[in-house]
C-alpha positions in Angstrom: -21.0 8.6 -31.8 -23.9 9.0 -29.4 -25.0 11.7 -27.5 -24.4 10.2 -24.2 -20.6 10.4 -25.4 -20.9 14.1 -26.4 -22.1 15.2 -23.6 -19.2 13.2 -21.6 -16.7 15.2 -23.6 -18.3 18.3 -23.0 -17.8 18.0 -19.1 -14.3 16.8 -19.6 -13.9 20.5 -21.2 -15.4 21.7 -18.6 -13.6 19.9 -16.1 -10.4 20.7 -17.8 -11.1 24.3 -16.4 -12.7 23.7 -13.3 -10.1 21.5 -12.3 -7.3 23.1 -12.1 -8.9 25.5 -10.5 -9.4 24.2 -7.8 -6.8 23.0 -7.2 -5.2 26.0 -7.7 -7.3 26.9 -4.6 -6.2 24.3 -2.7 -2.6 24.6 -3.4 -2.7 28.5 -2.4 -4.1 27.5 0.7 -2.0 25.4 1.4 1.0 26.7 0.6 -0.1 30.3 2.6 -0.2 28.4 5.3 3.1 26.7 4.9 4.9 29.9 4.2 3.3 31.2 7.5 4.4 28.1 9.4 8.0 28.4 7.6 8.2 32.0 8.5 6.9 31.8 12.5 10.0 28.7 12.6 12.5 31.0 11.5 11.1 33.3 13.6 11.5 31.4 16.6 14.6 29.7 15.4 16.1 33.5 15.4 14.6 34.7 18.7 15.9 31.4 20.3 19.7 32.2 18.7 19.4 35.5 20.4 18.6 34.0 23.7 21.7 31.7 23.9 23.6 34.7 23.0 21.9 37.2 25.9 22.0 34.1 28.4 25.9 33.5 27.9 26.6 37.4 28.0 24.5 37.6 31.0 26.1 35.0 32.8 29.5 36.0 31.9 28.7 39.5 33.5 27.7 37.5 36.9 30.7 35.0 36.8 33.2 38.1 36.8 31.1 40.2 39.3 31.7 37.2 41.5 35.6 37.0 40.5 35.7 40.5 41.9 33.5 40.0 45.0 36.4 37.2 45.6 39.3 39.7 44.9 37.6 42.0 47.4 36.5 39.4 50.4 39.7 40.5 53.2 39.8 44.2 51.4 38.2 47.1 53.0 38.0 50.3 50.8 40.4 51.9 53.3 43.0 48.7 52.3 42.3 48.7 48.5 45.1 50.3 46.2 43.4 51.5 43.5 46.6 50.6 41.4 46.6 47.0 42.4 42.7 47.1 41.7 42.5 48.7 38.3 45.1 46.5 37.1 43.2 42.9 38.2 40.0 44.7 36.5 41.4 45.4 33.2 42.8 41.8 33.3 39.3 40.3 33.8 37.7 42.8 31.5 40.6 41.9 28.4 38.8 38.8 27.3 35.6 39.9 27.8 34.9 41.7 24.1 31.0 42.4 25.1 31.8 44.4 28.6 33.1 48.2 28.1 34.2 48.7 31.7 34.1 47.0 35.1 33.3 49.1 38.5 33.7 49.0 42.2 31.9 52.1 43.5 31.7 52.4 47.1 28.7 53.1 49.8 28.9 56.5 49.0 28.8 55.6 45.4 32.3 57.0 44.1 34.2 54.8 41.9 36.7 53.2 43.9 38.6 51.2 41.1 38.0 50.7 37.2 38.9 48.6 34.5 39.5 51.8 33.2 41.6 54.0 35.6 40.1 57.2 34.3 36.7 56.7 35.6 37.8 56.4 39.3 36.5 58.8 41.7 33.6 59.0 39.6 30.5 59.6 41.7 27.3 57.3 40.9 24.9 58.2 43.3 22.6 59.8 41.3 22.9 57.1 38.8 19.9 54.0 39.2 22.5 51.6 38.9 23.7 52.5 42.5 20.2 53.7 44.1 18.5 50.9 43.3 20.3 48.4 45.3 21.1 50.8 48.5 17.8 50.0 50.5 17.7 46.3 49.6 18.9 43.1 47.6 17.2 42.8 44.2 20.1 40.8 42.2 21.2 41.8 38.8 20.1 45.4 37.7 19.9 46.0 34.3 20.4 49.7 33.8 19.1 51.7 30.6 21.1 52.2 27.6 23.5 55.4 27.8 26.3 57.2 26.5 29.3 58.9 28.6 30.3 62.3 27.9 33.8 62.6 27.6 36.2 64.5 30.2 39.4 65.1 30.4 42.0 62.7 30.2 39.0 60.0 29.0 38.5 58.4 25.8 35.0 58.8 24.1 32.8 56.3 25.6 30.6 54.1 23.6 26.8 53.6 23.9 26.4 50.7 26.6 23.7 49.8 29.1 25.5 48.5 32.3 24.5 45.6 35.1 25.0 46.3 38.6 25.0 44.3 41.5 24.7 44.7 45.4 27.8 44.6 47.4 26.9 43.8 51.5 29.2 43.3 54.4 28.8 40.1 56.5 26.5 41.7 58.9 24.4 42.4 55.5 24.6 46.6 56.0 25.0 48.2 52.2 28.7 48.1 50.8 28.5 49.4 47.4 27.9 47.7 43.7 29.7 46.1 41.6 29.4 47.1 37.8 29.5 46.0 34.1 29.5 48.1 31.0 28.0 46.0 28.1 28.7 47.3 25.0 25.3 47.8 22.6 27.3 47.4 19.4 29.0 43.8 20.7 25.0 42.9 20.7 23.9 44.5 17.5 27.0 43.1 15.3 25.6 39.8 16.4 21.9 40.7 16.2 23.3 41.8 11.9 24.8 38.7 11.2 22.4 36.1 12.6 19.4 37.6 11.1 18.2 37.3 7.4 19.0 39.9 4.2 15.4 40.7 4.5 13.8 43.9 6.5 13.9 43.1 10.1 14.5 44.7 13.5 16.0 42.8 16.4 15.9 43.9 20.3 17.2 43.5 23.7 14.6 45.3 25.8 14.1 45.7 29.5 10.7 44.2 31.0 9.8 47.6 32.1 9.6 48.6 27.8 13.4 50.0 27.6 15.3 49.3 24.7 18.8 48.5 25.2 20.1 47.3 21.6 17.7 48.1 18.4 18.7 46.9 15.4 19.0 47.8 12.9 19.8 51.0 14.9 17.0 53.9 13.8 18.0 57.7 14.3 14.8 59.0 15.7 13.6 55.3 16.7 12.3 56.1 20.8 14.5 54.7 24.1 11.5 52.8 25.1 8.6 51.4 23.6 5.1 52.8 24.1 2.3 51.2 25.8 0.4 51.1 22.5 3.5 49.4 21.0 2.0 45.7 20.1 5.1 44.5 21.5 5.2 46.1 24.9 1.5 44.7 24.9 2.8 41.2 24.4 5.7 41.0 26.5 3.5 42.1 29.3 0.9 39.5 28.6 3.2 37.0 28.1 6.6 37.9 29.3 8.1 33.9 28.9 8.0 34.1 25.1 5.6 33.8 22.7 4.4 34.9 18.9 2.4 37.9 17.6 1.1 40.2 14.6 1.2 44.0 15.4 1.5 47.5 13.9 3.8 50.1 15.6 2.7 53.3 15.9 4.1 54.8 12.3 5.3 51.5 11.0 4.3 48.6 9.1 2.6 45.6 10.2 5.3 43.3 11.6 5.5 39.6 13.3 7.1 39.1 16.1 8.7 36.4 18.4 10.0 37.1 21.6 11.7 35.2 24.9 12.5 35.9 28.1 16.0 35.7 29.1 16.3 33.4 32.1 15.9 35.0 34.8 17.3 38.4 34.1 15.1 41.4 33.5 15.6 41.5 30.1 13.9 39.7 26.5 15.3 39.7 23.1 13.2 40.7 20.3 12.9 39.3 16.4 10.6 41.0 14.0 10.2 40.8 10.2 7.3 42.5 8.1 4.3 40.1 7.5 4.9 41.7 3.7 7.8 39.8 3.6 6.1 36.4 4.0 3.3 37.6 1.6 5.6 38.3 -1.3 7.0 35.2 -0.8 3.4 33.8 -0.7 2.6 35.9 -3.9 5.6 34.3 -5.7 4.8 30.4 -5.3 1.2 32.2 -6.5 2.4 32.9 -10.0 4.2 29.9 -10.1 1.0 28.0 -9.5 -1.0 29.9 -11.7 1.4 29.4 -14.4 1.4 25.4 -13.6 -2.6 25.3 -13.5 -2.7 27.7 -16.7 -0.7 24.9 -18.6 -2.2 22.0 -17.1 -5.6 23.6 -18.2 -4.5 24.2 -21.7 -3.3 20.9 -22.2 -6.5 19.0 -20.4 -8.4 21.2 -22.5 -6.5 20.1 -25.9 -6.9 16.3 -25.1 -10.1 16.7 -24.1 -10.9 18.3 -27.9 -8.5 15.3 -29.5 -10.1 12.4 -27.2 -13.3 14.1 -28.8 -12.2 13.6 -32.4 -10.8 10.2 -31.9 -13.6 9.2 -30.2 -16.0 9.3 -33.3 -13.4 7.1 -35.4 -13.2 4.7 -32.2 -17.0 4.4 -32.3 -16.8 2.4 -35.5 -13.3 0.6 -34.5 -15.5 -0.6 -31.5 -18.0 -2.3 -33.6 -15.8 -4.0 -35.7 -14.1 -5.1 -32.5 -17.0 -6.4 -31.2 -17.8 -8.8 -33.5 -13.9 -9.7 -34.7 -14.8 -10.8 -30.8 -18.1 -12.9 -31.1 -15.5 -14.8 -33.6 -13.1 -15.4 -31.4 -14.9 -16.6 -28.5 -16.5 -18.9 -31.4 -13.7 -20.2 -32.5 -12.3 -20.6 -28.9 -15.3 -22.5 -27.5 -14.9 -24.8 -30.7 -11.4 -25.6 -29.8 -12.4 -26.2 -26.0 -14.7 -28.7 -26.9 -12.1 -30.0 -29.7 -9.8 -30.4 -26.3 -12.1 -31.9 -24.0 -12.8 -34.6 -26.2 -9.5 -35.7 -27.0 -9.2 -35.5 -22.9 -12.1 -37.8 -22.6 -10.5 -39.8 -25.2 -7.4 -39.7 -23.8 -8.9 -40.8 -20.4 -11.6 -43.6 -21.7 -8.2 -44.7 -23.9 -6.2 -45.4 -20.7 -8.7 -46.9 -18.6 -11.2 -48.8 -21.3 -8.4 -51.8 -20.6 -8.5 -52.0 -17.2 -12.3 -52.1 -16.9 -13.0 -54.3 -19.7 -10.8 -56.7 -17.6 -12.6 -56.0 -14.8 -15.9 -56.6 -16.5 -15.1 -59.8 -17.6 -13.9 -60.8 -14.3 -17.7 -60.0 -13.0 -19.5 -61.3 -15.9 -17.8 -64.3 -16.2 -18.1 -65.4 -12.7 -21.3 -64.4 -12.5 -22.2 -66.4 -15.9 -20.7 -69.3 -14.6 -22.3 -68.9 -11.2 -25.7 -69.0 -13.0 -25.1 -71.9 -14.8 -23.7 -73.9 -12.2 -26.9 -73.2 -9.9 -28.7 -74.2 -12.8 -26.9 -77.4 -12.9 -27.7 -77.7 -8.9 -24.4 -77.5 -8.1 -23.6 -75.8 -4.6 -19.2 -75.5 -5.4 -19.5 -72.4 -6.6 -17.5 -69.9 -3.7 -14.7 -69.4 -5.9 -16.8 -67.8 -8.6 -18.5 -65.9 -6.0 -14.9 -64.6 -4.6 -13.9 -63.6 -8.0 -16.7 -61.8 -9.1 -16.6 -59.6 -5.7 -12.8 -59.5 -6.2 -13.2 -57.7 -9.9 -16.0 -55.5 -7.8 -13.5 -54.8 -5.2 -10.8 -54.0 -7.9 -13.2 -52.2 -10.1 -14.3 -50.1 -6.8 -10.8 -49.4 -6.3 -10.1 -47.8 -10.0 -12.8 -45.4 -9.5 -11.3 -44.4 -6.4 -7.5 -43.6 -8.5 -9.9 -41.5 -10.5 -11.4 -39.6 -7.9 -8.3 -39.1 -5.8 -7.1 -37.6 -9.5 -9.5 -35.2 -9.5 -8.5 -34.2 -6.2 -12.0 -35.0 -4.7 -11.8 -39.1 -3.3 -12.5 -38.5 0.2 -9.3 -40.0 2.7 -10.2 -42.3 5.4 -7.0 -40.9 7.4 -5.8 -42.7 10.3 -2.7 -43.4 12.2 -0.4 -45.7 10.2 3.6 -47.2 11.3 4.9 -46.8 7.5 7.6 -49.5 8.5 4.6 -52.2 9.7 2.9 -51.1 6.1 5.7 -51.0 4.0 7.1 -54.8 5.6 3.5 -55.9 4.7 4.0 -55.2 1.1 7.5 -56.8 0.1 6.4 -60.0 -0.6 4.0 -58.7 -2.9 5.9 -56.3 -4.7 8.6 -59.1 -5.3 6.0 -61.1 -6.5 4.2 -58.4 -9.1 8.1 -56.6 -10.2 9.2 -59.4 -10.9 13.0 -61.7 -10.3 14.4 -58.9 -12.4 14.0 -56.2 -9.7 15.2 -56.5 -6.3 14.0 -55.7 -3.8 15.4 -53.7 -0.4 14.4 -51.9 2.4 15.8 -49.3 4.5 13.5 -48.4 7.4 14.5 -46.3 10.3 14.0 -47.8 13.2 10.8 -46.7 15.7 9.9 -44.2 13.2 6.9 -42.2 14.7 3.3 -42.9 12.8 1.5 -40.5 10.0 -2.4 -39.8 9.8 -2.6 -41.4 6.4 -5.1 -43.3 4.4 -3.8 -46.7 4.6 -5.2 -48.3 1.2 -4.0 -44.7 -0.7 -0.7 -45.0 0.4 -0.7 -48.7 -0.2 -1.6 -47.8 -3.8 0.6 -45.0 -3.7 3.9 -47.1 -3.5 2.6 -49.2 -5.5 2.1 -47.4 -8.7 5.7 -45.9 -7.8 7.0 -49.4 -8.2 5.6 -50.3 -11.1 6.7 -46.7 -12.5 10.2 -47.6 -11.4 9.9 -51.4 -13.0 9.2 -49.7 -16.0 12.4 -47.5 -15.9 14.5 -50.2 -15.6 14.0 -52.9 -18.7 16.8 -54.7 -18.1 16.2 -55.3 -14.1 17.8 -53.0 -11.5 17.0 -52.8 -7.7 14.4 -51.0 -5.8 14.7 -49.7 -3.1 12.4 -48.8 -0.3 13.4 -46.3 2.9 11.6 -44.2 5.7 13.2 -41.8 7.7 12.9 -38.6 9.5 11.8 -35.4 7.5 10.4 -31.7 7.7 7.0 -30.7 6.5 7.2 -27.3 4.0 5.2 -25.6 7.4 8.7 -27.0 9.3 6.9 -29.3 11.3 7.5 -32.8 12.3 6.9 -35.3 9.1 8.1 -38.8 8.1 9.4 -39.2 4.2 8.6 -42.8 2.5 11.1 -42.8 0.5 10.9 -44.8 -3.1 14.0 -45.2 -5.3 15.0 -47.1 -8.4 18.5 -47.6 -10.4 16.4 -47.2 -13.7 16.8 -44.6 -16.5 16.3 -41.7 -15.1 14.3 -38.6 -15.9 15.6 -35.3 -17.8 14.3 -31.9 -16.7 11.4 -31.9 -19.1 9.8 -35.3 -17.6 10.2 -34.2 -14.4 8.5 -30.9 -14.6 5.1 -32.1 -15.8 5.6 -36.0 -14.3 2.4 -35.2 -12.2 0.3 -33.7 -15.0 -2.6 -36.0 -15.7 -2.5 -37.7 -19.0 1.5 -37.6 -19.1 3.0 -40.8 -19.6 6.1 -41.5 -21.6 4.9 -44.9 -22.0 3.8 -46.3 -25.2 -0.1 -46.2 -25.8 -2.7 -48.3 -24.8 0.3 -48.9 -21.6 -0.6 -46.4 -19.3 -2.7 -43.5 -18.2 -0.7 -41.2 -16.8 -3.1 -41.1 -13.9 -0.3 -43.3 -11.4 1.7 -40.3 -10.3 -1.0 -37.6 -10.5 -2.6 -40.1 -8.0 -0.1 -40.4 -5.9 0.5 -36.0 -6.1 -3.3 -36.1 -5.3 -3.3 -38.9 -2.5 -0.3 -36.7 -0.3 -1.7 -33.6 -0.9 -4.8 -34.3 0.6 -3.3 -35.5 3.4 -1.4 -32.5 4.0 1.8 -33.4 2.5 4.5 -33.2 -0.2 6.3 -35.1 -3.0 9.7 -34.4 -4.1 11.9 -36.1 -6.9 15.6 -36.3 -7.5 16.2 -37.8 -10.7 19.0 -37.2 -13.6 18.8 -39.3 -16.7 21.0 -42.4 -16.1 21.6 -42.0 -12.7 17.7 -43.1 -11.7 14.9 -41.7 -9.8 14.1 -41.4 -6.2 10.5 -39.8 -4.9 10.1 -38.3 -1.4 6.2 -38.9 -0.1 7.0 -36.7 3.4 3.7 -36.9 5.6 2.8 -35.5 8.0 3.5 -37.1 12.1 0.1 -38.2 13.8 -0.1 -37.2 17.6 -3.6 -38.7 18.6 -4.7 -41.9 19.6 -5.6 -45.0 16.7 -9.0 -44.9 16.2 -10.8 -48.2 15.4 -10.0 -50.8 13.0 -12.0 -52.0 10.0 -11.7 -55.4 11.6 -14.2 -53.9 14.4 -16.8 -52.9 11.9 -16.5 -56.5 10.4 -16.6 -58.0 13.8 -19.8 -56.0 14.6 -21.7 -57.3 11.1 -21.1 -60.9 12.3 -22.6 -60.0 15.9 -25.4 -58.3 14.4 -28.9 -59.1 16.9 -32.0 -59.6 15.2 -33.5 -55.8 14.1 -36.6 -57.1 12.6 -38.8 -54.8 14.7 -36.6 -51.6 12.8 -38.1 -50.4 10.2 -35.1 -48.8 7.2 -37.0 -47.2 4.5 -34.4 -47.3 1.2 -35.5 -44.7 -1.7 -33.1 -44.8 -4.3 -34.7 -43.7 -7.9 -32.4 -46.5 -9.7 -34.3 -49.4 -9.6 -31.2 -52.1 -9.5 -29.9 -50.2 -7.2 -33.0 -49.9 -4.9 -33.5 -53.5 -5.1 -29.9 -54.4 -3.9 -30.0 -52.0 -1.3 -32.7 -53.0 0.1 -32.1 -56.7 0.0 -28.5 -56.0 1.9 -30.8 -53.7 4.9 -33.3 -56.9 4.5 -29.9 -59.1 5.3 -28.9 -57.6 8.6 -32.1 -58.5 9.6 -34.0 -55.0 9.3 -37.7 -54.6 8.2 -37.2 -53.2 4.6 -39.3 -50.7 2.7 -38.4 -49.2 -0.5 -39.5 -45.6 -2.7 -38.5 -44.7 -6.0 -38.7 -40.8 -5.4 -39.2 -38.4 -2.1 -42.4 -38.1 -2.7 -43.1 -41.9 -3.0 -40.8 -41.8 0.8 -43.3 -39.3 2.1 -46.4 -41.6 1.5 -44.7 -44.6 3.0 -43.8 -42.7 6.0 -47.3 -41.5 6.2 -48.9 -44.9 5.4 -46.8 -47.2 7.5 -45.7 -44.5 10.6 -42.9 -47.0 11.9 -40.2 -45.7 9.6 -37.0 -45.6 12.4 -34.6 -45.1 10.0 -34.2 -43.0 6.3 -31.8 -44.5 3.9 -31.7 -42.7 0.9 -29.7 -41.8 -2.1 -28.6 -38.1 -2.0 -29.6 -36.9 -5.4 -32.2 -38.0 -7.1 -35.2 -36.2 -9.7 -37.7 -33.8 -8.2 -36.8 -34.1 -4.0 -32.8 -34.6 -3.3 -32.1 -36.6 -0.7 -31.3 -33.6 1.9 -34.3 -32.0 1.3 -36.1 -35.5 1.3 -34.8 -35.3 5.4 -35.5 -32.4 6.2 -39.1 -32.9 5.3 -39.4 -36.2 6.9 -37.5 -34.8 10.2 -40.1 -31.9 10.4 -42.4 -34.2 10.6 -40.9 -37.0 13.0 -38.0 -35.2 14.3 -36.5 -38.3 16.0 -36.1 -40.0 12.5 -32.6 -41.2 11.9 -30.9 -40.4 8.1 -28.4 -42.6 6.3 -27.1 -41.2 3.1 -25.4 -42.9 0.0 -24.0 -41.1 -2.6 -21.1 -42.0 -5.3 -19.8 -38.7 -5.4 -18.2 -36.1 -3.2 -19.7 -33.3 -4.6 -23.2 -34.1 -4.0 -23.0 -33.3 -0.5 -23.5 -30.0 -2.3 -25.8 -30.8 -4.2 -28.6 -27.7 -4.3 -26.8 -25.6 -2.0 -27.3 -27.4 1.1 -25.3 -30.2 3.3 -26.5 -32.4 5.5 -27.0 -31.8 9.4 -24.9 -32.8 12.4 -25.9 -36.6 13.0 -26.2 -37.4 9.9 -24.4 -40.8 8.0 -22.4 -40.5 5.2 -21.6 -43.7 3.7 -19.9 -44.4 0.4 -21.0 -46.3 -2.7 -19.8 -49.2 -3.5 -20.4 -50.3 0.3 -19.8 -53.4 1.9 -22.3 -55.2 4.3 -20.0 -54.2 7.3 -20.2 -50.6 6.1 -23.6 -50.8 6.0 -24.2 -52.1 9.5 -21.6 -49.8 11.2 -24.0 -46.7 9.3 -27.1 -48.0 10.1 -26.1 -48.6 13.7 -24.3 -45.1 14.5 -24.7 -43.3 17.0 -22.7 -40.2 15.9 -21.8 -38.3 12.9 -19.9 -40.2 10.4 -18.4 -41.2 7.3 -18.6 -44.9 6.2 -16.9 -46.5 3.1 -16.6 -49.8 1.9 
């Protein structure tokens, strides 16, 4: 246990306070601020409720003032029987359960009819209702909240506030008013239900401060609110609506929310006390507290447990650590144990083919020398065979690399019906009279940007997979036809299929691992199909089998269309070695450090007719180029000891910047080599080359790529 790790579980303790502090902070911030948001929407959700309500009553009122400015059009006051008028009142006032009575009153202010018959004759004029419309229009007057005193022959009244309206004659003189009794407890029965359990006090108030309905109603409360009420502040600042925090005189602190009612002279009023939020506020408090009390407790107790364990975990990780070292021990033993069987595996399935190969060359070669030696000049056959085994040996390495998924493609367009018509007779001949042979082509299928040769070898290792399946003879059969790419574009599927025996599920599922092979040993690699997987994949397409076991095996090489123009044809590159011009004033400087290889090199430069000089190293290049200064063209290996090829050029072009490079190199990966590539220009060519290849490099022009 070090102290480094003590001192880490002493801040966890002490994080297991601070923590939950904070954000115990955090959450009561938050969650004030919620509660205030919550409490402002209900707020506003209320006052809004109690606007709808105040706008309908409102217009209701106006709608039957103008039924009864209708009902009095052709009537003069002279013509009106009061009768006949109380009666149509009362029937337009019976639905209406918010009006208490509804008025004519004439110019001289007496009440000329009434929803209730009692009040006519009733004189108004000192009442504001009627003086404030006698001089002018104003529209709807909202008078102040009052109570009738009862006479005789009238019921009590109850407490109402009433809305008046002008009455003019057509030549617009002053005709009396036409009045509304609304009843305050219609709005205050509706102002109780809508608003919540809690302390709160709701109002319809006159612009002007005058409170028409308050409640819940309050005994001594006053008829109109005070210009130091924070109310009457705010409705005068901002009469439309609006939210604000005041304290009444004598009261609590409360929070309102107020709005105007359309365009009458009147707003409606919601308060609750801001203590009411607060407790609410103080509540989710505790609850926190309590959370973050617990959560500290129990951080704290792990924190004092993680410390205990951690002391017995301190020798547990010791013993880990070199149970560990072990294992990675005995893993990196049993890696190696599995790359050498690989290798063996590999050098197994191949050893065969290139011992066959070797005595192809050597014999030739052997028989070549003596035959010289003899004087005799007959010797082209021997010379064909030996570059035939080269050619075929050449080829091999080239399954291998496309294997590893690194043999560069030479891609070009290719009709598979031409190719696959080219390579009947052939087949027939290597399967075999036992296997027939068929053809199904679709006629002017479109061409695919292959690598001729790959795909060449690619049907043909499925044939001879497919001669193997079937022992006893069978048919083969080879199709092309119209197909989709897995990106859903345009493809063309060459389409192999036998009548052998079949594959089960197993076989199939690994048939293009490397190695697998269900033929017996020292018979195959188990590189064909993995060759084939790696050939189509490189060129951007996909392989699919159908098989069953019985029924046979059919593979699906879909490729992708080509949309471009052919380029040229190897037969050009051949055509332009035999038309070669004499390049004896070009000087090729060859550094290779192998000296075989220098020495054929060189004598194949020397052959197109090229002034030849030869290094063993870069540095050996440099003082050539120094020593001779005609050096037109750099043809060297790409990795060698000490200076690579790349950085061989770029030291060469530095100095003689016009200096054209050729590179050869056996391998795709040392383009790579040392972190670099080489430079726009440059010439790639491939090893083994042939004489053509060589030519066409050494006489680009361009960047390029040049293989045997």
């Amino acid at each position: 246990m070090t102290l480094s790790t003590v001192r880490l579980h002493q801040l966890l303790v002490a994080a297991a306070f601070l923590v939950p502090c904070v954000v115990l902070i955090g959450a009561a911030w938050w969650n004030r601020n919620e509660v205030l948001r919550e409490e402002d929407a209900a707020l506003t959700r209320t006052a809004t409720v109690m606007l709808e309500h105040a706008s309908k009553v409102f217009d209701t009122a106006e709608l039957a003032m103008d039924r009864v400015d209708d009902y009095l059009f052709d009537r003069s006051f002279a013509q009106l029987e009061a009768a006949s008028a109380n009666a149509f009142l009362a029937t337009l006032k019976a639905p209406l359960a918010q009006a208490v009575a509804v008025q004519v009153v004439d110019r001289q202010g007496i009440v000329r009819a009434s929803s209730r018959a009692a009040d006519v004759g009733e004189n108004l004029a000192g009442r504001d209702i009627f003086a404030v419309h006698r001089d002018r229009e104003i529209g709807i007057y909202v008078g102040p909240a009052h109570r009738e005193a009862a006479g005789p022959g009238r019921e009590p009244a109850p407490e109402a506030f009433s809305v008046s309206r002008r009455r003019s004659t057509e030549d617009g003189r002053f005709d009396g008013v036409i009045v509304i009794a609304l009843g305050i407890d219609y709005f205050a029965r509706f102002y109780a239900e809508i608003a919540a359990p809690s302390a709160h006090e709701a109002l319809l108030v006159r612009g002007d401060g005058a409170v028409l309905v308050r409640e819940p109603a309050s005994p001594g409360g006053s008829a109109r609110l005070s210009a130091a009420d924070p109310l009457m502040q705010a409705l005068r600042a901002h009469p439309v609506g609006g939210l604000a925090t005041g304290t009444p005189p004598g009261g609590d602190e409360l929070r309102y929310a107020w709005k105007r009612v359309g365009e009458y002279p009147v707003q409606v009023a919601f308060a609750v006390e801001t203590a009411t939020a607060q407790q609410r506020w103080y509540d989710n408090l505790l609850v926190y507290g309590l959370v973050a009390a617990v959560a500290a407790l129990t951080l704290v107790l792990m924190a004092w447990l993680a410390l205990a364990r951690a002391r017995a975990e301190q020798q547990a990780l010791l013993n880990l650590r070199r149970e560990n070292a072990q294992r990675l021990a005995a893993e990196d033993k049993l890696r190696q144990a599995q790359k050498m069987e690989a290798v063996g595996q590999l050098t197994g399935g191949i050893a065969h083919d290139f011992n066959n190969l070797l005595a192809v060359i050597t014999g030739s070669l052997e028989v070549l020398q003596r035959r010289l030696a003899r004087g005799d000049v007959e010797v082209g056959r021997f010379i064909d065979g030996a570059l035939s085994g080269a050619d075929r040996a050449a080829k091999l390495t080239h399954r291998l690399l496309a294997f590893a998924r690194q043999q560069p493609l030479e891609p070009r367009p290719t009709d598979p019906n031409d190719l696959i018509g080219g390579m009947v007779e052939l087949l027939r001949r290597t399967l075999g009279e036992t296997v027939a042979v068929e053809t199904r082509l679709t006629p002017r299928i479109p061409p695919v940007f292959v690598d001729q040769n790959q795909l060449e070898n690619a049907i043909l290792n499925l044939a001879v997979n497919a001669r193997d399946a079937m022992p006893g003879g069978g048919r083969l059969t080879l199709a092309t036809a119209a197909d989709q790419a897995d990106d859903g574009g345009p493809a063309v599927a060459v389409v192999v299929g036998d009548t052998g025996t079949g594959m089960s599920p197993e076989v199939m599922s690994r048939a293009f691992e490397p190695f697998f092979t269900t033929k017996p040993q020292g018979r195959g690699t188990g590189l064909g199909l993995s060759q084939v997987y790696g050939f189509v994949t490189q060129s951007g397409g996909s392989v699919r089998i159908d098989s069953a076991p019985g029924e046979g095996t059919t593979i699906r090489l879909v490729l992708p269309v080509h949309h471009g123009e052919a380029p040229g044809d190897a037969a050009v590159r051949a055509a332009l070695a035999l038309r070669l011009p004499e390049r004896r004033s070009t000087t090729v400087l060859v550094v290779e450090d192998d000296p075989l290889v220098r020495r054929a090199s060189a004598d194949a430069v020397a052959e197109l007719g090229y002034r030849t000089l030869t290094a063993a190293d870069g540095e050996a290049a440099l003082a050539a180029m120094e020593r001779e200064g005609g050096v037109a063209i750099l043809f060297t290996d790409m990795v060698m000891p000490g200076l690579d090829g790349i950085a061989l050029a770029a030291e060469a072009r530095r100095r003689r910047p016009e200096l054209k490079v050729v590179y050869a190199t056996g391998h795709p990966r040392d383009e790579g080599a040392g972190g670099t590539a080489p430079l726009p220009g440059d010439v790639i060519l491939r090893k083994p080359f042939t004489l053509e290849a060589l030519a066409e490099a050494l006489q680009a022009d361009s960047p390029a790529e040049a293989t045997a």
